[in-house]
Phi, psi and omega in degrees: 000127196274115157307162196245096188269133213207122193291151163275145185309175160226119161248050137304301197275154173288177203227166178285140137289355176305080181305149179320297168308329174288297176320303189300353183264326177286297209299290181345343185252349192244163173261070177250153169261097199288002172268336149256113193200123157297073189292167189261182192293312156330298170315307178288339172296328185287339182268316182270025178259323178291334218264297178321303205277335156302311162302320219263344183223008184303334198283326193299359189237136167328169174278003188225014168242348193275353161308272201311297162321314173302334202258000168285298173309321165271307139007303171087072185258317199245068182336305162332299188305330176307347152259021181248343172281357202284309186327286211288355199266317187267004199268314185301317193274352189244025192264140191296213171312287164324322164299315205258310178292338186275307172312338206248014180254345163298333180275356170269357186236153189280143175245149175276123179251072127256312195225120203240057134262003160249008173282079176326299201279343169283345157313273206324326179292299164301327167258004180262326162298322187240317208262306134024271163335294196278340176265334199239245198294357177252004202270005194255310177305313166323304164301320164305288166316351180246289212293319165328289174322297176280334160308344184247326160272325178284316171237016168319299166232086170283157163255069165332290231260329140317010183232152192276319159256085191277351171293347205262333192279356177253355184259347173254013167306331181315266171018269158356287210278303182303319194275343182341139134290332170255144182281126178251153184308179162288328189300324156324280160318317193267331197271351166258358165280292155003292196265346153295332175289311168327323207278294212262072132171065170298319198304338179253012171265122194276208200280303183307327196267304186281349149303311169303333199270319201268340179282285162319297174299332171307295201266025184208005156354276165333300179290268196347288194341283198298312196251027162287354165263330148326301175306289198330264165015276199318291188304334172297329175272280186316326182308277177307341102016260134004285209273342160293307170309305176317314165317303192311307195306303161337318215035181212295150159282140166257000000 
């Protein structure tokens, strides 16, 4: 099987800011017709940030919750997801010739923003350029870009920089995560190790851990959601823990 010789992203250049939800309040302001309607590049990007983060995580919900998940995501309900429409945005800025030429001939045809699982060929587009990419040999970049994220939205304030011996505070984080009352699965556990080790040494994390990482987050996209202030909680308390044992350790000022 011939390897997939392949550029590392560049997120130098920005990304749009444009929500999706935004585009429908601009056509929504004009007298345009939202079952066909020709966007400018901003606009279609914001419909494939909705298309990507649905395709890349849709399979974790039964088939009769996944209508609803889509009218969430564009609602902008879900916070979380935002790194995954954040992702695709540098996905966009890294597309090769070819790619780039199929995107600027989707910007000549209208697309239905009333049932947008019906642009057959902007599918096709999204999953063989972005979603493709982002399950298999993009999937480690991915994980990188989700622990970068969440470390700065989820868990930013932690106090990370409090801690004095961080090899000694990750080898008794297990522990920690284990004396819990809710128990967390394993996969759960390793995957809130992951992401503490991101915070205090990311310079040692290798291709294999953001892969777990970037893996996890796909097929768990949902749970992560629902349980992310939990996670915090959790870690804010092992932190703080930690910065107590050092005190103890220190002993009294004289």
């Amino acid at each position: 099987m011939a390897e997939i010789a392949y550029d590392i992203l560049n997120f130098d250049k920005p990304i749009g800011e444009k929500s999706f939800r935004d585009t429908l309040n601009e056509l929504g302001g004009k007298d345009s017709n939202t079952l066909k309607t020709v966007l400018s590049e901003e606009q279609l990007n914001s419909l494939v940030a909705i298309l990507f983060a649905y395709g890349l995580h849709y399979d974790e919900l039964v088939e009769e919750k996944r209508q609803r998940f889509l009218n969430t995501l564009i609602e902008e309900r879900l916070p979380l997801f935002q790194v995954s429409q954040t992702f695709v945005g540098h996905l966009l800025n890294n597309l090769d010739q070819g790619s780039k030429a199929e995107l600027q001939q989707l910007l000549q045809m209208e697309h239905n923003l009333e049932k947008i699982l019906s642009n057959e060929r902007l599918l096709d587009f999204v999953e063989m350029e972005l979603l493709d990419p982002t399950t298999s040999y993009r999937k480690w970049e991915y994980g990188r870009y989700l622990m970068a994220y969440m470390g700065q939205n989820a868990f930013g304030h932690i106090k990370w920089d409090k801690i004095a011996d961080k090899k000694d505070f990750l080898q008794k984080l297990g522990e920690q995560l284990d004396k819990l009352n809710e128990k967390l699965d394993p996969q759960e556990k390793l995957f809130l190790q992951m992401m503490v080790r991101g915070m205090l040494e990311p310079q040692k994390i290798n291709i294999a851990e953001f892969l777990f990482v970037g893996s996890y987050a796909q097929e768990n996209m949902m749970r992560l959601s629902v349980r992310i202030q939990e996670h915090s909680k959790i870690l804010k308390s092992a932190i703080q823990k930690e910065i107590s044992r050092q005190k103890g350790k220190e002993g009294p000022n004289l």
